[in-house]
C-alpha positions as CSV (number, residue, x, y, z in Angstrom):
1,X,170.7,147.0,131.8
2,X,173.7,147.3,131.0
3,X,174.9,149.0,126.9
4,X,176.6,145.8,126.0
5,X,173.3,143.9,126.8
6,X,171.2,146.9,125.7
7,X,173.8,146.5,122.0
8,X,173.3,142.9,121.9
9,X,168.9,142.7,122.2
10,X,169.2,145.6,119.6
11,X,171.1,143.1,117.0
12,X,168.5,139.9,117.4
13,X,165.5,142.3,117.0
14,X,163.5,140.9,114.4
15,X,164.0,141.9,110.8
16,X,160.5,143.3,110.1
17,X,161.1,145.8,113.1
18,X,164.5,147.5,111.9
19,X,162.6,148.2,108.7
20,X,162.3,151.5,107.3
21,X,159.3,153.4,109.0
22,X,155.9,152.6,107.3
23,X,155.4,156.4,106.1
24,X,159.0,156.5,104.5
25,X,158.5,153.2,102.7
26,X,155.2,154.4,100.8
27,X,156.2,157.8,100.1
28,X,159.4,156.5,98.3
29,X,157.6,153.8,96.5
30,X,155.6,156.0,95.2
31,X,158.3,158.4,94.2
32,X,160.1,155.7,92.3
33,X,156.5,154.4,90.8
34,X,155.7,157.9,89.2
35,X,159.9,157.8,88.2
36,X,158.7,154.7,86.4
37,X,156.1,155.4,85.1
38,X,158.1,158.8,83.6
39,X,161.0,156.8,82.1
40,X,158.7,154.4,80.1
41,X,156.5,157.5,78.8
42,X,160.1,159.3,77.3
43,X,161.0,155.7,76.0
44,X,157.3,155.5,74.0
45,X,158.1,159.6,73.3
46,X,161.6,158.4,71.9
47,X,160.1,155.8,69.9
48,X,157.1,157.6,68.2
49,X,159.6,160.5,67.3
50,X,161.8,158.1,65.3
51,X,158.6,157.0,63.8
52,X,157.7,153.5,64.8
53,X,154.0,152.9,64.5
54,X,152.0,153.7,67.7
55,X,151.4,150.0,68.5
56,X,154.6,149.1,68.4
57,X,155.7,152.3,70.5
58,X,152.6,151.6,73.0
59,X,154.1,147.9,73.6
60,X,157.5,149.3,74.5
61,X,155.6,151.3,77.1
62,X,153.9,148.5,78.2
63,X,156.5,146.5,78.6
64,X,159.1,148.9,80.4
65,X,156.3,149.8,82.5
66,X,154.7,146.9,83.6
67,X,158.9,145.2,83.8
68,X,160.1,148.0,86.0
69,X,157.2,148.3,88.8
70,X,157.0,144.4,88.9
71,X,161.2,145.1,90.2
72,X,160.7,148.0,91.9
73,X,157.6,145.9,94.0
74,X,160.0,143.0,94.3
75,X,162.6,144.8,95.6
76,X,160.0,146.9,98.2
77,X,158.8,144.1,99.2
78,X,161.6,141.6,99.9
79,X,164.0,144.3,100.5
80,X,162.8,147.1,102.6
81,X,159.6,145.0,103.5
82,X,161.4,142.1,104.5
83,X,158.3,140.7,104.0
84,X,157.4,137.9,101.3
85,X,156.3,138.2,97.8
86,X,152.6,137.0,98.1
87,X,151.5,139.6,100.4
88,X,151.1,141.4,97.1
89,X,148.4,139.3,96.3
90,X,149.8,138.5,92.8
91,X,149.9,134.6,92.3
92,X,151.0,133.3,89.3
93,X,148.3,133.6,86.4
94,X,147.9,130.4,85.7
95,X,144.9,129.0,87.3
96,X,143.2,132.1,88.0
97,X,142.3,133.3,84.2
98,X,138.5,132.8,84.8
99,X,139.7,135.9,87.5
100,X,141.3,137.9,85.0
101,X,138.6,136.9,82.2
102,X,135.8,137.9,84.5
103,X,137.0,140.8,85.9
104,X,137.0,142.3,82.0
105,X,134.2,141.0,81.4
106,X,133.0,142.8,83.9
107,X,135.1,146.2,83.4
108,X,133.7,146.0,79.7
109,X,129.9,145.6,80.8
110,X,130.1,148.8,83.3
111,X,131.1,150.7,80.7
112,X,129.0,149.5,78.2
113,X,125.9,150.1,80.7
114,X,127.2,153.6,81.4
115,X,127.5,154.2,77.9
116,X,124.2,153.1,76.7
117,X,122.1,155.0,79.9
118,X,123.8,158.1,78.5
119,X,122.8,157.5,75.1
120,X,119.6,156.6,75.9
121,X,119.2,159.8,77.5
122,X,120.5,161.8,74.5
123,X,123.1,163.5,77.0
124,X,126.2,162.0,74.1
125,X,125.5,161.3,70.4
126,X,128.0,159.6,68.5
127,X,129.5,161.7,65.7
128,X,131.9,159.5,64.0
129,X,133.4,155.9,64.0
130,X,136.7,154.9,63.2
131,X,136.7,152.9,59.9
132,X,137.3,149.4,59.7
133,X,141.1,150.1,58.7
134,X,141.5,152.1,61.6
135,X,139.1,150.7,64.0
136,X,141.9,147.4,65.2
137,X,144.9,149.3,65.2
138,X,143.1,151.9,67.7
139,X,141.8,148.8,69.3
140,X,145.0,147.3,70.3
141,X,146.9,150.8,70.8
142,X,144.5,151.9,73.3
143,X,144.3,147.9,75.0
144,X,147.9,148.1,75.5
145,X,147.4,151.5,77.1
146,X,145.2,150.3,79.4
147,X,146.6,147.0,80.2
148,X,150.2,148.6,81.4
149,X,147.5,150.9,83.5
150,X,145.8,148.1,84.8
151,X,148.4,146.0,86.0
152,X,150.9,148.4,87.3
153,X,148.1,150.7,89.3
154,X,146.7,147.5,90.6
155,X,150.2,146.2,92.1
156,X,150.6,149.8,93.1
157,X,147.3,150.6,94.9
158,X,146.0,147.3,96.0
159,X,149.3,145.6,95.7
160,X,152.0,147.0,97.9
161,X,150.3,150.2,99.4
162,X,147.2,148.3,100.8
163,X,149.3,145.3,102.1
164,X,151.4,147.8,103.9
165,X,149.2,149.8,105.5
166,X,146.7,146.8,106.1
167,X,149.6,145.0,108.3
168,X,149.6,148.1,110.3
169,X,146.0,148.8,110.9
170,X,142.5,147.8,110.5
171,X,141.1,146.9,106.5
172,X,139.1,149.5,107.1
173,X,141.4,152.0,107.2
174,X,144.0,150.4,104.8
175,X,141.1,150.7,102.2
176,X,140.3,154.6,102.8
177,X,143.9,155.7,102.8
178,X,144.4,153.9,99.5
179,X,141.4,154.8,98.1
180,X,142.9,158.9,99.3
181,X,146.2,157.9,97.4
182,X,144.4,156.5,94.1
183,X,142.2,159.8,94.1
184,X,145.0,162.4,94.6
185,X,147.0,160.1,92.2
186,X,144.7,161.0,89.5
187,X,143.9,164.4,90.3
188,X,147.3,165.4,87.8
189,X,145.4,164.6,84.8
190,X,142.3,165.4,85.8
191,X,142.8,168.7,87.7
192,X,141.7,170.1,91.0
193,X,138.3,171.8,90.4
194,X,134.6,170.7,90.2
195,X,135.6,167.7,87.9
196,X,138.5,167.5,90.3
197,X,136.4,166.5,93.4
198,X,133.7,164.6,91.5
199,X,136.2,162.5,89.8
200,X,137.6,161.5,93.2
201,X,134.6,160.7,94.6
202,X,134.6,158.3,91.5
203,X,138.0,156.5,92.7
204,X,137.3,156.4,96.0
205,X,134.1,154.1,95.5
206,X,136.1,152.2,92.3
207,X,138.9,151.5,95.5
208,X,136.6,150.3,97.6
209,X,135.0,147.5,95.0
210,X,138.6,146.7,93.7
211,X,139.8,146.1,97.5
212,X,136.5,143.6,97.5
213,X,137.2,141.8,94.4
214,X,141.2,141.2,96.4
215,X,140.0,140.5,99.7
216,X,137.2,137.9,98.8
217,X,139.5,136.1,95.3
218,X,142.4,136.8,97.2
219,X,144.2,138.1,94.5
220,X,144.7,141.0,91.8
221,X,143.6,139.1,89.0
222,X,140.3,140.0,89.0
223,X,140.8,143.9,89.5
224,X,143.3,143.8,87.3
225,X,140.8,142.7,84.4
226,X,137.9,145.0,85.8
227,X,140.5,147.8,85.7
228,X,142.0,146.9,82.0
229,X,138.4,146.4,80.6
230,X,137.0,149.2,81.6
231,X,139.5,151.7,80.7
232,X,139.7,150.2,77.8
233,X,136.0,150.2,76.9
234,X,136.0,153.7,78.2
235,X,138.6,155.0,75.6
236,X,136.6,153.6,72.7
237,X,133.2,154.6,73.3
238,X,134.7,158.1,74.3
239,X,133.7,158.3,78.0
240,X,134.6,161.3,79.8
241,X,135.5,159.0,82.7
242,X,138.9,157.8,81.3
243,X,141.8,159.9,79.6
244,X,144.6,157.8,78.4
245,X,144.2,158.3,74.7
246,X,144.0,160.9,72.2
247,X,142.2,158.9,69.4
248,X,139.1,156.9,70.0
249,X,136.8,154.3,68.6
250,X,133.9,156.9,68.7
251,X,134.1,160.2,68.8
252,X,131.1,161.7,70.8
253,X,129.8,165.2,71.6
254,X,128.0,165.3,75.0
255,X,125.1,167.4,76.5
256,X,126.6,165.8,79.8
257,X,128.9,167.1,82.3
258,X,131.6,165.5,82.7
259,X,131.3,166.1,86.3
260,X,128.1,164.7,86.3
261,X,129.0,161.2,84.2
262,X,131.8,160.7,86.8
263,X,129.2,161.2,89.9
264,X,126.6,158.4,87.2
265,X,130.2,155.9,87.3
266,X,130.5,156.0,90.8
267,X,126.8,155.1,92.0
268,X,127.3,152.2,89.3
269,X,130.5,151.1,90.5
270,X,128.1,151.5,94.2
271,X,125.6,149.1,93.1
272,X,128.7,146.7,91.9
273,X,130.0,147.0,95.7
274,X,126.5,146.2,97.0
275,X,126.2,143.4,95.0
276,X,129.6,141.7,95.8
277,X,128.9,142.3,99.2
278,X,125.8,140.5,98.9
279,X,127.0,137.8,97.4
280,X,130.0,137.7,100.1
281,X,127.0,137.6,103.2
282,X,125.3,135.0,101.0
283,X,128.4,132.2,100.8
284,X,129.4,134.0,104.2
285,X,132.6,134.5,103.1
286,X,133.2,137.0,105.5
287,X,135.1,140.6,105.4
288,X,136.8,141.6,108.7
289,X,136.8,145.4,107.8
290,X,138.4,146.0,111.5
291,X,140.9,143.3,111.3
292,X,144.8,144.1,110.4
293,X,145.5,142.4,106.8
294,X,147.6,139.1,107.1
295,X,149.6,137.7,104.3
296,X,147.3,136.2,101.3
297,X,149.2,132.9,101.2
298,X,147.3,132.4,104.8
299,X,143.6,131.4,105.0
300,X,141.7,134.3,106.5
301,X,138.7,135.0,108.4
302,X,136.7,137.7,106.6
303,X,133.5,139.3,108.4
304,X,131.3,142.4,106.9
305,X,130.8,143.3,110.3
């Protein structure tokens, strides 16, 4: 062959297979993510030290956070993808809000039951509430907190990085290389001993029943919610679980390890997994768990096989 003809196949290769290697693509969008993220924590910094209330300062981190990873996915994924938008698996809102609604509903009841089990037990008592004129503005602080969480780790996790690495490889392994990612992701404000390793135990089973709630809606919406609520929830009742707030609804001592209520969450968020997959085998809406991910504007054959 000669280099003229070798020149010329080169330039009418397809766009998808002059893109930047899969390994380089993650591994930058996660450096910008974290960049991100960083930029609309000094703004909320910024804001609190000129002495705007914290709600007010919390939405400005909401917003810049939630605004710039919803461009920096666009541009990923129409840019350096080259591949379309609704492989994130982020339709428009509209028409799925019994999604969203029931994925917090669902996020708030795990860590209600969490909470209550451990009360029951007398592993926490509750040593003080927040009044009634402070109970709402915590309320709404700490729900815009975990909403700018919600959303933004969702599009993250599995948004762009379980697309990409499903299109490349079995769901299978898609689901356990994201579910690595989320873990080590949270390991910075958790740290890396005992409660290090139990708390990514935690994340890896919370990955796999988020991946579930994508695969069979076939969208975010519903993760999104679980992932809001129950953040949310676990702020307020003062879960050990969940650190995104320094003031809380309740303020509990424990008897518990903390290690020990992260191991309780993930054999909950187990049973949740069980469960959905039940469900999926009983409308046989099947998972194809060794099937390469296709784009979630396509019909798809699922299988739990």
């Amino acid at each position: 062959m000669s280099s003229t003809t070798a020149l010329r196949n080169k330039n009418i290769q397809p766009a998808h297979l002059r893109r930047l290697p899969l390994f380089w693509r993650i591994l930058s969008y996660l450096f910008l993510f974290v960049l991100v993220n960083l930029l609309a924590n000094l703004a909320r910094v910024g804001l609190d030290a000129l002495g705007l209330p914290s709600p007010a300062s919390r939405f400005a981190f909401t917003l810049t956070y939630i605004t710039g990873v919803l461009g920096l996915t666009y541009v990923y994924r129409r840019s350096i993808d080259r591949k379309p938008w609704s492989g994130i698996a982020l339709p428009p809102l509209k028409g799925r809000i019994p999604q969203l609604a029931s994925g917090f509903a669902l996020g708030v009841l795990a860590a209600g039951i969490l909470f209550t089990y451990e009360y029951d037990a007398q592993w926490i008592q509750v040593v003080e509430a927040a009044s009634l004129t402070t109970a709402v503005p915590l309320l709404v602080d700490s729900l815009l907190l975990s909403a700018a969480f919600g959303l933004c780790e969702e599009i993250c996790m599995r948004g762009y990085l379980f697309q990409n690495l499903g299109e490349d490889r079995p769901i299978w392994q898609a689901t356990l290389i994201t579910g690595l990612i989320f873990g080590a992701f949270h390991l910075l404000s958790v740290g890396f001993g005992v409660r290090g390793v139990t708390f990514f135990i935690f994340a890896l089973m919370l990955n796999v029943f988020l991946v579930l709630t994508r695969l069979v809606t076939r969208s975010l919406w519903m993760a999104i919610g679980f992932h809001t609520a129950f953040d949310w929830a676990a702020i307020n009742l003062g879960l050990g679980s969940v650190v995104l707030a320094d003031q809380h609804l309740l303020r509990v001592e424990r008897t518990i390890n903390t290690s020990i209520e992260d191991l309780l969450g993930a054999v909950m968020v187990g049973l949740g997994v069980v469960l959905l997959m039940a469900l999926v085998r009983r409308r046989k809406h099947l998972v194809g768990w060794r099937a390469p991910l296709v784009d979630d504007s396509q019909p798809v054959a699922l299988s739990v096989k």
